[in-house]
Wavefront OBJ file of the C-alpha trace (Angstrom):
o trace
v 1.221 -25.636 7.896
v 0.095 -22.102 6.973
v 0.088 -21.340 3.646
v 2.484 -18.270 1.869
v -0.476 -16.078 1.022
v -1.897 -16.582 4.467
v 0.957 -15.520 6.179
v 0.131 -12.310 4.115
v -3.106 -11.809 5.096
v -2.538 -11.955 8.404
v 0.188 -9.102 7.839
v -2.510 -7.152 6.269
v -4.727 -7.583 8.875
v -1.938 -6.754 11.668
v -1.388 -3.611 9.885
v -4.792 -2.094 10.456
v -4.770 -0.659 6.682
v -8.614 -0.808 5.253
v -8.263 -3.043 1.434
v -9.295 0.471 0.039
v -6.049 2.167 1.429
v -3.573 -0.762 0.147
v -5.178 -0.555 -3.220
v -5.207 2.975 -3.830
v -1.309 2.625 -2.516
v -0.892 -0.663 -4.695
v -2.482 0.867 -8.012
v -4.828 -2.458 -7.945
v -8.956 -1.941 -7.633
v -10.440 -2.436 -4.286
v -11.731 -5.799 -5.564
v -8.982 -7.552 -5.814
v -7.328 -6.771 -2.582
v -10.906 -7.880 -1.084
v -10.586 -11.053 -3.173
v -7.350 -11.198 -1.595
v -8.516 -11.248 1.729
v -11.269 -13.546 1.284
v -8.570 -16.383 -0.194
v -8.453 -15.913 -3.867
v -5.160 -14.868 -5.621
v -2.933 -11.876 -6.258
v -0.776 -11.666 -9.161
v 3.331 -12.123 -7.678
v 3.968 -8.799 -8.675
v 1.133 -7.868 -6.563
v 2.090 -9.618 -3.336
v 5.507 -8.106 -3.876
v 4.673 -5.018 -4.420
v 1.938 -5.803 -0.690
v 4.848 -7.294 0.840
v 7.227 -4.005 0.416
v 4.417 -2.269 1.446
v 4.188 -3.808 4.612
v 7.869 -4.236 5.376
v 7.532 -7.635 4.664
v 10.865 -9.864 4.062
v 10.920 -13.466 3.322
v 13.498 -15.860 4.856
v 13.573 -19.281 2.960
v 16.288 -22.182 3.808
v 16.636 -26.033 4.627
v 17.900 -27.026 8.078
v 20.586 -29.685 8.008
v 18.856 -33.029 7.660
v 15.415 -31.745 6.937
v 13.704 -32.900 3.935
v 11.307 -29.319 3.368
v 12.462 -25.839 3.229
v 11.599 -23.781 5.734
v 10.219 -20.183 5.261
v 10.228 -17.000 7.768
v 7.610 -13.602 7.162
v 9.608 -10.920 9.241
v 8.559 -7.235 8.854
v 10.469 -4.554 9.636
v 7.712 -2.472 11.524
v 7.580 -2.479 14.943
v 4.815 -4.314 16.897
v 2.450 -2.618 18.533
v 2.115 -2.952 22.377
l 1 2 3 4 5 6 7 8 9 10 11 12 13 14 15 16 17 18 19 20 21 22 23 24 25 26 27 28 29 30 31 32 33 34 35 36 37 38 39 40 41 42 43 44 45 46 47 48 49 50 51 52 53 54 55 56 57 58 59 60 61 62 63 64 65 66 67 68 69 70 71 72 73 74 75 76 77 78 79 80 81
């Protein structure tokens, strides 16, 4: 299973936005985003505040029966053909 934070990156990466551009946006250093990218940590206020900026939403439920929850990264953008 794909981890939460990877999900993200892979957003970020999608998006074509250098980790100087989403930091400057973000308020955060440079470093950190790059961190980010390379699998450390963001804060949660962070990745919310990277989530909204890529039109990120999170879906999280249990199907009937199942014994984990489920989770969904939609983003409102369009995809690119």
């Amino acid at each position: 299973m794909v981890s939460f934070t990877d999900e993200i990156r892979r957003a970020v990466a999608a998006s074509e936005l250098t980790c100087y551009a989403i930091s400057k946006r973000l308020g955060i250093p440079e470093s950190s985003m790059s961190h980010f990218m390379h699998g450390k940590g963001l804060s949660f206020e962070n990745l919310d505040a990277l989530a909204a900026l890529l039109g990120l939403h999170v879906t999280t439920g249990r199907k009937a029966g199942a014994k984990r929850t489920t989770r969904h990264i939609t983003s409102k953008r369009r995809q690119r053909a």
